[in-house]
N, C-alpha and C positions, 0 to 999 in steps of 0.2 A: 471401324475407324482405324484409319493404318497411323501409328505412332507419331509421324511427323506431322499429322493432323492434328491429331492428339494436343501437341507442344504448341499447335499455331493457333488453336483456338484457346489456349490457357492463355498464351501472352495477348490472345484479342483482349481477351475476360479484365490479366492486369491491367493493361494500357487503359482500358473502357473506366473500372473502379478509380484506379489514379485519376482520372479526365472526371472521373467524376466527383472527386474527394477534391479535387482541385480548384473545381466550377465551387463546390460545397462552401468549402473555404473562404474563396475572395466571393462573391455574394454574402456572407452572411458576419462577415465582420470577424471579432477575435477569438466569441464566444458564439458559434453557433448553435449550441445542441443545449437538451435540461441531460441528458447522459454521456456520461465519461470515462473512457476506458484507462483503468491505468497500470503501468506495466514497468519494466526494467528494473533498477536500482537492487536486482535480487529478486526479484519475485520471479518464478515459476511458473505462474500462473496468472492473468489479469484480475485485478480485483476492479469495481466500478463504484461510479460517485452518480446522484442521481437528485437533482435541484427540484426538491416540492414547492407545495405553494400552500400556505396555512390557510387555508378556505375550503367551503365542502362546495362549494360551485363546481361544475361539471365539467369547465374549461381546464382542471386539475386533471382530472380522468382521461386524457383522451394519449393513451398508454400502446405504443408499439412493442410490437414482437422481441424489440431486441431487450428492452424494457424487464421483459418476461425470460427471456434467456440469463442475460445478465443476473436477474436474482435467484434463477432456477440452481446459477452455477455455484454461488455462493454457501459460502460453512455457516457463515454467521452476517447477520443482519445488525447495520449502527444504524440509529436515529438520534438526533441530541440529544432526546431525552427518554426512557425506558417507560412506555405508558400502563407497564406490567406494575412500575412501581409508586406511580404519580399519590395514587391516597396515602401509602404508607408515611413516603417522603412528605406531604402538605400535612400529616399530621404528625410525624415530627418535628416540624417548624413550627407548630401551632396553628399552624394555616385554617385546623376546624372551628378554634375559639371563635365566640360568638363576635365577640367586636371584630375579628379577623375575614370572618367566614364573605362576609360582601366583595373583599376585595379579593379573595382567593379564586374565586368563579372569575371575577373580570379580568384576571389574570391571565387564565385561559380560553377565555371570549364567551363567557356568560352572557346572562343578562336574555338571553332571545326565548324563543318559543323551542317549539319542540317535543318527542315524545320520546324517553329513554328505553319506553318499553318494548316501540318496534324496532330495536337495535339487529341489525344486521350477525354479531357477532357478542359475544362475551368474553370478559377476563375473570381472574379470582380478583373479589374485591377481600381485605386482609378481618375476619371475624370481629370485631368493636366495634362492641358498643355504641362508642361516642360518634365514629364517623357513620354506624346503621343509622344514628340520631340525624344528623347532618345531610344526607343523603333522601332520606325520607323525608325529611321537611323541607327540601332545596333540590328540588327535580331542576333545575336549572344550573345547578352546580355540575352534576352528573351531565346534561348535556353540553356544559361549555367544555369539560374534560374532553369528554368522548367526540363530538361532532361539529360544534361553532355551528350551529345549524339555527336558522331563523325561519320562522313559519312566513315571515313574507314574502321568502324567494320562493319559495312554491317547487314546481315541478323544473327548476334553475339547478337543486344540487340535487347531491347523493347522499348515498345512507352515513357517509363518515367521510372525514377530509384524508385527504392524500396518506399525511402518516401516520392514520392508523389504519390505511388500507394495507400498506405496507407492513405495518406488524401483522394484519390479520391474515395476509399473504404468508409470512413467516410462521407462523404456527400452523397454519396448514401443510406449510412444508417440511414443516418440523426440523425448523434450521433454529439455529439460535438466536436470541435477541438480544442487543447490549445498548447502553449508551454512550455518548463521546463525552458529554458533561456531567457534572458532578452536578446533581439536581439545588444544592445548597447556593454552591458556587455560582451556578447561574442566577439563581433568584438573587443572590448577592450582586453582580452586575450590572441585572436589571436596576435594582435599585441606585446602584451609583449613577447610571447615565440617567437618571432619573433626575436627580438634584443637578441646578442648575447652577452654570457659571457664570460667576456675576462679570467677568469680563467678555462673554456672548449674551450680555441680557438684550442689547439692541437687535442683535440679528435675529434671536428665539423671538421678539416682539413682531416681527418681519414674516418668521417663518411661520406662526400662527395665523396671521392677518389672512398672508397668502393661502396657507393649507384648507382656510374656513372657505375663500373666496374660489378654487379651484379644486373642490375635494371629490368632486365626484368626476370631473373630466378626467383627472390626475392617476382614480383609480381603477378605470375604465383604460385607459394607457398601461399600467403595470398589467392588468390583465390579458391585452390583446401582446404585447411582448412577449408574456409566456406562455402564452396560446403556440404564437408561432415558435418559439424557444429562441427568440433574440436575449441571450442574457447579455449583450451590449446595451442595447437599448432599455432591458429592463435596472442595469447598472444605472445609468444614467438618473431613471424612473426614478427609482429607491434614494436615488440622496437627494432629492428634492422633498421626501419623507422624512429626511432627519431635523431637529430643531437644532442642531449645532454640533460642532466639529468633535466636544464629547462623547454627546449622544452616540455619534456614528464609532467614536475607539471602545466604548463598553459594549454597544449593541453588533458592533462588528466585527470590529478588527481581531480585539483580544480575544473573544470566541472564536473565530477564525484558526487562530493558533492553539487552542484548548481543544478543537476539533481534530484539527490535525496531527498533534503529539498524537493522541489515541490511535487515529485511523494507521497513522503510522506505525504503531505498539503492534496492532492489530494484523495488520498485512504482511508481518515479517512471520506470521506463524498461520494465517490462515486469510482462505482467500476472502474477502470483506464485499460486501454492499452497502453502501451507505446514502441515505436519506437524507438529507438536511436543506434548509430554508433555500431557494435558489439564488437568492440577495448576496449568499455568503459566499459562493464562487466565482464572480467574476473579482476583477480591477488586481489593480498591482498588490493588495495587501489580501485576497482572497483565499478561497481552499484550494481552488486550481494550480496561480503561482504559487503559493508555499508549499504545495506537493512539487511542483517542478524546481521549486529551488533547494527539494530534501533528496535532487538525483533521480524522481519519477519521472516518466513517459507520461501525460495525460493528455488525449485526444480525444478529440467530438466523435461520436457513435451516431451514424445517421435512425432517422427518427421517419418508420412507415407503421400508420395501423392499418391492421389487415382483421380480415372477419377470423383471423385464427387469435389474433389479442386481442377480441370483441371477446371470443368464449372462453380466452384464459380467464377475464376479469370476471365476467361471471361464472364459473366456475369456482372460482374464489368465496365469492359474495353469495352462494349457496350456503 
């Protein structure tokens, strides 16, 4: 191929990817993609943002090639929260104490069936005692950490939800793993959006009624959203989830920006992959704009699986 060939079929190639980054675009709204490339402000290098979904359902898994490049390229691996360190952390809050121990599992979506012993994967659990105690008498506990998995979805999920596929990806790779939140802190948040504001008590009255009355159509919609990766439509979804305008600034917003300090800390010295809820990336007060409003480039990464990101994930899960 003689040079000026060369040159004519490269700018078919731009023109065709533009044409098609463009169609990508207007078709799918503000937030197209669950992956995020992001770039400028000083980086060297792109680092990426990647919107999970806290469920072991299978509609989580369905992971493209670029998915797999993206974290391949990565130093170090964020998820909110480090699941290397989850028992250490809930047993320094007390979290194992007996009067405690019921709500610590439904914290992290206890309560279901399950079997911890055909675990796909392992971590080091920290030597005591107390939590060997806790552990062995609350196999349930150990599977609401590890899997949110309920024996009545059947052959619906997988062996582990999304992020801890991706820490299990990370240690395979032998990349590093961090958290963006202070595990205290967060539980601390949690609990504020928790208590309610007596000047939202009519709408949280409303927001109940409704959530009991549409709870399963409602969560059949957040799912098919991020099936297809509409985080507009799944934006949308999610605040009709919250019981009120606090709920949504503790459970959201101000993580949002605890997230993002870090991811920030983090990307000025190495290139970052980060994992986090998909709820907390889109709208005006998200991890998207407040990366764009700290001088980031963040752009949708189109989203193809191919039988080669069928055997990255199992190759993983071996």
């Amino acid at each position: 191929m003689t040079l000026r060939k060369q040159v004519f079929a490269a700018l078919i190639l731009f023109f065709v990817l533009s044409f098609q980054n463009t169609i990508f675009s207007q078709n799918k709204g503000k937030y197209p993609a669950l992956l995020w490339q992001i770039s400028g402000n000083g980086l060297s290098k792109p680092s990426y943002l990647y919107g999970t979904m806290h469920v072991s359902n299978k509609l989580a898994f369905h992971l493209s090639d670029s998915f797999f490049v993206a974290l391949k390229s990565a130093d170090i691996i964020a998820l909110e929260t480090n699941p290397q360190e989850w028992l250490e952390n809930m047993k320094e809050m007390g979290m194992f104490d007996a009067e405690q121990n019921y709500g610590a599992y439904n914290f992290f979506g206890g309560g279901g069936g399950g079997d911890f012993y055909t675990s796909a994967f392992k971590f080091s659990v920290p030597d005591n005692k107390e939590i060997g105690f806790v552990l062995a008498s609350d196999p349930d506990l150990v599977n609401g950490l590890l899997y949110r998995s309920y024996e009545m979805l059947g052959n619906h999920e997988e062996n582990t939800y999304l992020d801890l596929f991706i820490f299990q990806s990370a240690k395979k790779l032998d990349k590093q793993v961090t958290n963006l939140e202070d595990f205290k802190q967060s539980e601390k948040m949690v609990e504020e959006a928790s208590i309610p504001d007596p000047d939202e008590e009519e709408e949280v009255q409303k927001y109940y009624k409704g959530m009991y009355e549409n709870r399963y159509g409602l969560q059949e919609k957040i799912e098919d959203a991020y099936r297809k990766g509409d985080l507009d439509a799944l934006d949308s979804l999610s605040r009709l989830t919250y019981p009120s305008k606090k709920y949504e600034k503790w459970m959201l917003h101000l993580r949002n920006e605890v997230m993002v300090r870090g991811m920030d800390s983090i990307m000025k010295k190495q290139i970052l992959f980060t994992g986090v809820g998909a709820a907390h990336l889109p709208g005006e007060k998200g991890v998207i704009e407040l990366l764009r409003k700290k001088g980031y480039k963040v752009r949708p990464v189109n989203f193809v699986v191919s039988k080669n990101s069928i055997k990255e994930k199992e190759k993983i899960e071996k």
